[in-house]
C-alpha positions in Angstrom: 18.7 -27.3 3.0 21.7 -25.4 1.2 21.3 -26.5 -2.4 18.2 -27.1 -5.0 18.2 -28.8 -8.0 15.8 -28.3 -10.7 15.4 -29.7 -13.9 12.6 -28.4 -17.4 13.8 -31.1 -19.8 17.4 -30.7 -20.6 17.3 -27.9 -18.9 18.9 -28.1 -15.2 19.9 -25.6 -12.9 21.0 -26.1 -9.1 20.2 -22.9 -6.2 22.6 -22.0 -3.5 19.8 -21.1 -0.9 21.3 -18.8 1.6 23.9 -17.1 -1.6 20.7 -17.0 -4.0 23.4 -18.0 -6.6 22.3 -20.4 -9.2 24.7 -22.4 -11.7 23.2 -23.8 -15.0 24.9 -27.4 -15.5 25.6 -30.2 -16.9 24.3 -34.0 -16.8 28.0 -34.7 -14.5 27.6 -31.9 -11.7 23.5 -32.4 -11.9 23.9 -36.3 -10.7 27.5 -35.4 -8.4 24.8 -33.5 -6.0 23.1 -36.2 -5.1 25.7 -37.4 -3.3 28.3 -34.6 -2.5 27.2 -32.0 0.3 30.2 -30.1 0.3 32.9 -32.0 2.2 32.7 -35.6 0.8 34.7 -35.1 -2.9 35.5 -39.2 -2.3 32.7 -40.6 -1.3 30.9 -38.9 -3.9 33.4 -40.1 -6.6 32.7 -43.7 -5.8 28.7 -42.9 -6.1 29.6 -42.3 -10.0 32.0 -44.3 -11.0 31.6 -46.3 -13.6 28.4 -43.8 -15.0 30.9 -41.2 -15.9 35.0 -41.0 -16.8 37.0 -40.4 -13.7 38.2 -37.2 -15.8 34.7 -35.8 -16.0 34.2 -36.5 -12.3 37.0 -34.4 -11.3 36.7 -31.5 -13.1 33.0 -31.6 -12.2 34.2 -31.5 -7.9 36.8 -29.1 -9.3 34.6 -26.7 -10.8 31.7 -27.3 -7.6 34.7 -26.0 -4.8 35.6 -23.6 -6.4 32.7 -22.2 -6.1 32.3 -23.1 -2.5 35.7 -20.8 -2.1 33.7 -17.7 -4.3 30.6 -18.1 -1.7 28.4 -19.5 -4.3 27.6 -23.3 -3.6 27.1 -24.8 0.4 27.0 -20.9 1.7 26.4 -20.8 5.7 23.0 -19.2 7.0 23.2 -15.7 7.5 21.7 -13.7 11.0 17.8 -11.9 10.6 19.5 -8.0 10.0 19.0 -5.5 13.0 16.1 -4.0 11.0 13.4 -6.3 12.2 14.1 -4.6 15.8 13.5 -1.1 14.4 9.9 1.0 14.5 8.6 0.0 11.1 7.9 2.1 8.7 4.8 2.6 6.4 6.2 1.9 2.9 2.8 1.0 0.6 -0.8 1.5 1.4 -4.2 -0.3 -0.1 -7.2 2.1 -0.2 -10.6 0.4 -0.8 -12.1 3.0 -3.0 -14.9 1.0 -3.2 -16.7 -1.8 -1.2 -18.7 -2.6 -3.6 -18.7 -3.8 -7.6 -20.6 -4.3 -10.6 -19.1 -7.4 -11.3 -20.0 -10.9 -9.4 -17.1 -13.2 -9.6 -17.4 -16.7 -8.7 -14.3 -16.8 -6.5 -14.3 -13.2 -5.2 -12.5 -13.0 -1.6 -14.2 -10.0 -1.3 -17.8 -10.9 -1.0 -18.3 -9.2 -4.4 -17.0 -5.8 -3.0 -18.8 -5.8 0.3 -16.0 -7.6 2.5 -18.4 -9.4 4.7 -19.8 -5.9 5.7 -22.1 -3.3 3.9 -21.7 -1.6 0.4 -19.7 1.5 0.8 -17.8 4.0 -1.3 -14.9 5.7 0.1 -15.1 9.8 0.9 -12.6 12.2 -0.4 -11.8 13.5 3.7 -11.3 9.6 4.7 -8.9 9.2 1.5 -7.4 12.4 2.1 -6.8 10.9 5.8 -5.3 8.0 4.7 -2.6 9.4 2.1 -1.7 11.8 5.6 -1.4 8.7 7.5 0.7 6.9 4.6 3.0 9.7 4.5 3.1 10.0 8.5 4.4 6.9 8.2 6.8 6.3 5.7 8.6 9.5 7.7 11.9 10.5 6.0 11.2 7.2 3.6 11.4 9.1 -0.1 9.4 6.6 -2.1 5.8 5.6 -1.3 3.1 3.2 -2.7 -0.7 4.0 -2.2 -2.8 1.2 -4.3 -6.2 2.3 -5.3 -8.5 -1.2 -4.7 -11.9 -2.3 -4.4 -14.3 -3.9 -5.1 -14.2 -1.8 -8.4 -12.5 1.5 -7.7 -13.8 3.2 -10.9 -17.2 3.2 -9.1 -16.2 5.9 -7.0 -14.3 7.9 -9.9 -14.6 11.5 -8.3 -13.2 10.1 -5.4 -10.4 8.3 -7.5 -9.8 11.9 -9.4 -9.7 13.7 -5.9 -6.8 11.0 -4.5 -5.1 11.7 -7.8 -4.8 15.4 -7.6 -4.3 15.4 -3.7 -1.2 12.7 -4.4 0.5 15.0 -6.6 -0.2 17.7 -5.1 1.6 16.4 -1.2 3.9 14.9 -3.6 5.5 18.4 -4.6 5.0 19.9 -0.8 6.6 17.0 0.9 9.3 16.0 -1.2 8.5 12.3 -1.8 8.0 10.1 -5.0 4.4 8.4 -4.3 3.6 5.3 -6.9 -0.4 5.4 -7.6 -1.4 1.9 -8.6 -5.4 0.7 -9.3 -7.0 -2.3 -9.8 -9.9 -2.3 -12.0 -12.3 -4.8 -13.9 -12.3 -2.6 -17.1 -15.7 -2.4 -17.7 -16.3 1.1 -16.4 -13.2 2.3 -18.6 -13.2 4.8 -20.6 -11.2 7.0 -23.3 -11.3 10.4 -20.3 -10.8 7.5 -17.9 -7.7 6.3 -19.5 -6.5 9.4 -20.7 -6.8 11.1 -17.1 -4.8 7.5 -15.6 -1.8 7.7 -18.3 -1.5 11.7 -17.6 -0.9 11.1 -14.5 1.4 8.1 -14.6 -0.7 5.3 -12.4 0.0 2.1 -12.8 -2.9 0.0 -13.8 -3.7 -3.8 -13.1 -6.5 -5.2 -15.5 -8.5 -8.1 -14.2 -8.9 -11.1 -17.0 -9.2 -14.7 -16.4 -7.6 -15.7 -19.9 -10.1 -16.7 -22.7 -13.4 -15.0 -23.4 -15.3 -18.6 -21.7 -13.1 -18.9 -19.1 -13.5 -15.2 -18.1 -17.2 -15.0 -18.6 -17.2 -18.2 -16.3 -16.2 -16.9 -13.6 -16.3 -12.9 -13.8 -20.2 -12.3 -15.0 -22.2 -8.8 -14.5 -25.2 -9.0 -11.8 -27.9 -10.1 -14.8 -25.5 -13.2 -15.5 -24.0 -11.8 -18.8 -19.9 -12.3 -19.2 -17.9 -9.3 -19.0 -15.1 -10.6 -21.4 -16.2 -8.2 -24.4 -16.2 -4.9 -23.0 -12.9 -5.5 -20.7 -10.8 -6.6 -23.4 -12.0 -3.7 -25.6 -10.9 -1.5 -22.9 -7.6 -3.1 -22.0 -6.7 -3.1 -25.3 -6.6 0.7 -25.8 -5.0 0.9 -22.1 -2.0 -1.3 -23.1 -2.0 0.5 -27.0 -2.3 4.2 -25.2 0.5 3.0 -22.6 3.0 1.9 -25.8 2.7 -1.4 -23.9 4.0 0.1 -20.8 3.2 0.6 -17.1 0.4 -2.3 -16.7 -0.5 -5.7 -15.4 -3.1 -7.9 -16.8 -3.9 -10.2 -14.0 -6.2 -13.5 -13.9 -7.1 -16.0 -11.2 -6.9 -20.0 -12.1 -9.3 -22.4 -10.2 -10.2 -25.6 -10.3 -12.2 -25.0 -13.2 -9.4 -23.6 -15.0 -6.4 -25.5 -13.8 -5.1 -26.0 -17.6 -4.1 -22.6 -17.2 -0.7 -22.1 -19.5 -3.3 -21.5 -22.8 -5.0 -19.3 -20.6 -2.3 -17.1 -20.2 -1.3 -17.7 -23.6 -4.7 -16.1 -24.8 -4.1 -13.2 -22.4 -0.9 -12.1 -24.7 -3.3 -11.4 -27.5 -4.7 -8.3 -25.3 -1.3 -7.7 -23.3 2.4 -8.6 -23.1 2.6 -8.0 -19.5 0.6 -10.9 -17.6 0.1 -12.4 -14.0 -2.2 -15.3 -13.2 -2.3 -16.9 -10.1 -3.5 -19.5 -8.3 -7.6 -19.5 -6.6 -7.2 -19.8 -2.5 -10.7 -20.7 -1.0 -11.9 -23.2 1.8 -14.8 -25.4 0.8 -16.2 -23.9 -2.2 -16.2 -25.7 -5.3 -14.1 -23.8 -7.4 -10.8 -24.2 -4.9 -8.1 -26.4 -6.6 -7.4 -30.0 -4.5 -4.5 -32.4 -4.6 -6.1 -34.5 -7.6 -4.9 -30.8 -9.5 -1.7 -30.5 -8.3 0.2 -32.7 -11.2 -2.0 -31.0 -13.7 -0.5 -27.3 -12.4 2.8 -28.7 -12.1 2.1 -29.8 -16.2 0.8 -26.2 -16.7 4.0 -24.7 -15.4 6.4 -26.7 -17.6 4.5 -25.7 -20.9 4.4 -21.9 -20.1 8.2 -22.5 -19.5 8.7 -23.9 -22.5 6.5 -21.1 -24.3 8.0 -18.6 -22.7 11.7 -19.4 -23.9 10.5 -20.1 -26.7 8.4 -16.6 -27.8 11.6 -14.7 -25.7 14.0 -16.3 -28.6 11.4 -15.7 -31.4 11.2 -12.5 -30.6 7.9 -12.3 -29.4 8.3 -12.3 -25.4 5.7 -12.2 -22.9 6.8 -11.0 -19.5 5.0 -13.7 -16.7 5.0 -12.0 -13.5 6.0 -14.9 -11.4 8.9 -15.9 -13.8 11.1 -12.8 -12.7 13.1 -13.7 -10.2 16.2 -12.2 -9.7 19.4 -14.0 -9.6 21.7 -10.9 -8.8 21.2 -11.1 -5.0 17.4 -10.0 -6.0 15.6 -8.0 -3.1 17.1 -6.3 0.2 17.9 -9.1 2.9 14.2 -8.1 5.1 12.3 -8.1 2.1 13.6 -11.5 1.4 12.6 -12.4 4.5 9.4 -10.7 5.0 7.5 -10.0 2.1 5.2 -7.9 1.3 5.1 -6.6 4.8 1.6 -6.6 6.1 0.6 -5.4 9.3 3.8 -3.0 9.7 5.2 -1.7 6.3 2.0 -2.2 4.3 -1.7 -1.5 5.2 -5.3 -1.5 4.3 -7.5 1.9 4.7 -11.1 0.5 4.6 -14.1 2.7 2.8 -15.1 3.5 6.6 -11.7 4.8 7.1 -10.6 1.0 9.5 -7.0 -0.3 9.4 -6.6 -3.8 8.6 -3.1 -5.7 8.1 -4.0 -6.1 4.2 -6.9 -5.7 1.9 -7.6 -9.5 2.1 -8.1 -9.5 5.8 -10.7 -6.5 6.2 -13.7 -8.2 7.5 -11.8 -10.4 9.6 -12.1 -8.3 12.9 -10.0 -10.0 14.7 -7.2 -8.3 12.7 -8.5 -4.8 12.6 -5.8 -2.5 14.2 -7.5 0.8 14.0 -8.8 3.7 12.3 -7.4 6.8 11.1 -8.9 8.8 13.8 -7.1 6.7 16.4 -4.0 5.5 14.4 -2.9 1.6 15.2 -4.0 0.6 18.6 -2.5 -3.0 18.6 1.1 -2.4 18.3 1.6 -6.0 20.0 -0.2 -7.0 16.5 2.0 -5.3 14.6 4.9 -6.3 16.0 3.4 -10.4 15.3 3.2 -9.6 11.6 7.1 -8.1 12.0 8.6 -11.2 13.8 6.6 -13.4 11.6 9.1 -14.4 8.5 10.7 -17.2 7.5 13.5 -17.4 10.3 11.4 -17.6 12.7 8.8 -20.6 10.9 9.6 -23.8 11.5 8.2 -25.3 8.2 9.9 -22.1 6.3 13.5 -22.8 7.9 13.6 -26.2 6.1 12.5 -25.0 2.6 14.6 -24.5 -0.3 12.3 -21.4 -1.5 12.3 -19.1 1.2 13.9 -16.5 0.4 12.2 -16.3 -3.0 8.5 -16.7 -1.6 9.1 -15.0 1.7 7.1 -17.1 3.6 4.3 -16.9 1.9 1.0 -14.9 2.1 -0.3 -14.2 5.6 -3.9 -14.3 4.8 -4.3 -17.0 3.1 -2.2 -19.1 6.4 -5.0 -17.4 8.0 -7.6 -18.4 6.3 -6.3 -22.0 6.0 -5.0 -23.0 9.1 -6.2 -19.8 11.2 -2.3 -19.1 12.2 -0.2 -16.5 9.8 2.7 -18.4 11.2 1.9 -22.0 10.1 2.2 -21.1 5.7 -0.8 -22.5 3.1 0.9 -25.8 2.4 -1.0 -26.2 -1.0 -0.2 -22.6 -2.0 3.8 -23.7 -0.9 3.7 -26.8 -3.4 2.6 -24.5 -5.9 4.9 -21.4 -5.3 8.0 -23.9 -5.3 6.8 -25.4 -8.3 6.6 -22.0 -10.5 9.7 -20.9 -8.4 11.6 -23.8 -10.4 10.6 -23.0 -13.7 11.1 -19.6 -13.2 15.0 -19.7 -11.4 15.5 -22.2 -15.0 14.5 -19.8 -16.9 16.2 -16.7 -15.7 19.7 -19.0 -15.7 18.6 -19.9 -19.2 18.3 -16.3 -20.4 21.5 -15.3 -18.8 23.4 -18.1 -20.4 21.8 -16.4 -23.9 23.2 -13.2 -22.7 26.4 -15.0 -21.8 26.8 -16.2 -26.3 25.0 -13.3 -27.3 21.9 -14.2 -27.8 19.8 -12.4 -25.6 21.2 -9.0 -24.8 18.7 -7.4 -23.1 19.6 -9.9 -19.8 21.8 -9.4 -17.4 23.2 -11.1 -13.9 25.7 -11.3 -11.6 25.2 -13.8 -9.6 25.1 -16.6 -12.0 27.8 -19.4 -13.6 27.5 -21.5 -16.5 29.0 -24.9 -15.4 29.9 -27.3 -17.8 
């Protein structure tokens, strides 16, 4: 597939898949690619005639080869880079803090904290062990990403103050620029807490589900009581402390919850800065089914449409899965591979195991080591490194590839016990926000284009008309 179309109301935008360039255009050029694929500027022609002036018709094909000539529109495949043949290198780390938490959410993949194992809270030798092996790893790599996960990670905050220190300590005496993220619940915030974080510049992401009863719902205390109060009190001195900076308020949608867009709207009260994604289970009752899908699809419109709207009132929201780039966007692998599980990116377990990502500890099928013995299953490793969308059948064929990446290993896991065969529910979804958010981004850079948005700017994008 070389082109996409896409349409929010008047709104349409068509992708060049392998260029990543995509042209915001008119009613002419929108119906012209139904029918022309590049080569057919005749045949195509007859399709319309009579629905639109000959003159309209031309200029439309004129304007469409030219930008065939400028590599934008019908652009050939392109070979998988020399990289994937390379000794990969550690690039980000997750470090369960905690396996455990004193929160018990509904949906939690995590067996509330425990992973399918024991309750256990990290050591400061084993995380000690595990920023060595990071950096091991990342060799003469200057930047570095070590997230701080649990469970709840502020259950073990001595430990979480001992990685901090240690961080920026190795930091200074190797030369490298090491990103700190956690992930934290927010209920065992406080002002030293929060002070200590924004001192020493990591990155936070704040668990909320949207609404007080949507959150309480799903993300209750042991004793049954919702946890909505004392989180958003919290988050809200995080993000006022921060000057609205360097944070993430994330939530999880279910089938429960699937009219989502107010959701998130409610979340902008607490933050600007917002992520909310989409539940992934098996058999449980909260996992979303294909009854939901059109519902989502709904959802997806109206944040669009709120999103534009608030950006050109002046009161933007930033929706993590609405910023796509459309100047070329990431590095070819990483547009190929992801987030790189099981060879750039790996989970440190409390008990000091190596897992492919925090979402498959417990599976031990997938465990690929410990730090006392390093990986021992580089054939493993090197599965996770030639699995990416060149080399999945079902990814090949799809329009969104290089924007989703081939989707999360995981969950294919979980789902179809194969990371090579993708979550095909979780692909419906990921094209359908992928849409929204590509209009969007061509919308703001036609704003930017008549001056009405000046904080946007692209490169790789044409205003047809």
């Amino acid at each position: 597939m070389l082109i996409h179309k896409m349409r929010l109301d008047d709104k349409m935008a068509v992708l060049d898949v392998n260029s990543g360039a995509v042209h915001l255009v008119d009613e002419v050029i929108y119906d012209l690619l139904d029918y022309y694929d590049g080569t057919n500027p005749e045949d195509a022609k007859k399709k319309l005639a009579g629905k639109y002036p000959a003159e309209d018709i031309d200029d439309a094909l004129g304007e469409l080869q030219g930008l065939q000539e400028e590599g934008m529109l019908f652009s050939p495949d392109f070979a998988v880079p020399e990289t994937f043949k390379e000794e990969p290198i550690v690039k980000s780390l997750c470090l369960l803090v905690t396996q455990d938490c004193n929160l018990r959410c509904g949906y939690c993949f995590a067996d509330k904290g425990k992973f399918g194992g024991c309750r256990q809270l990290m050591t400061e030798e084993t995380a000690e062990k595990a920023i060595e092996f990071a950096i091991r790893g990342s060799r003469s790599r200057h930047n570095l990403e070590l997230d701080l996960f649990g469970g709840e990670p502020l259950m073990n905050w001595s430990v979480v103050e001992h990685i901090v220190h240690y961080v920026r300590r190795r930091e200074k005496e190797t030369g490298k620029n090491i990103k700190l993220t956690l992930t934290t619940n927010g209920t065992l915030l406080t002002d030293e807490k929060i002070k200590f974080l924004n001192d020493n510049q990591v990155m936070l992401v704040l668990s909320l589900d949207g609404s007080k009863k949507m959150h309480d719902a799903m993300r209750p205390f042991p004793d049954k009581s919702g946890s909505y109060d004392v989180a958003v009190q919290n988050f809200k001195k995080v993000v006022e402390s921060r000057q609205g900076q360097n944070y993430y308020i994330r939530g999880t949608y279910t089938h429960f919850s699937t009219r989502f867009a107010d959701e998130v709207l409610d979340m902008t009260k607490v933050g600007k800065e917002i992520s909310m994604e989409p539940v992934v289970g098996l058999k449980e009752d909260w996992v979303l089914t294909e009854e939901d899908l059109p519902v989502l699809c709904e959802e997806y419109d109206k944040l669009g449409r709120a999103y534009l709207e608030k950006r050109l009132a002046g009161d933007p929201f930033d929706f993590f899965h609405f910023n796509v780039a459309l100047d070329n966007g990431p590095c070819v692998v990483k547009r190929l591979a992801g987030c790189g599980a099981g060879h750039e990116y790996f989970c440190i377990t409390a008990f000091g195991d190596i897992y492919p990502c925090h979402q498959f500890v417990g599976r031990e099928q997938y465990k690929m080591g410990t730090l006392d013995t390093g990986v021992t299953k580089p054939d493993m490793v090197q599965k996770f490194r030639q699995c990416h969308v060149m080399t999945k059948p079902e990814c090949r064929e799809c329009w969104a590839r290089f924007f989703c990446s081939g989707g999360c290993h995981a969950n294919a896991d979980l789902v179809n016990g194969d990371i090579a065969k993708p979550y095909a529910y979780g692909c419906k979804i990921q094209r359908k926000r992928l849409e929204i958010a590509i209009i969007i981004q061509a919308v703001l850079a036609d704003w930017a284009r008549e001056g009405k948005d000046l904080r946007t700017k692209f490169n790789n994008f044409k205003y047809i008309k």
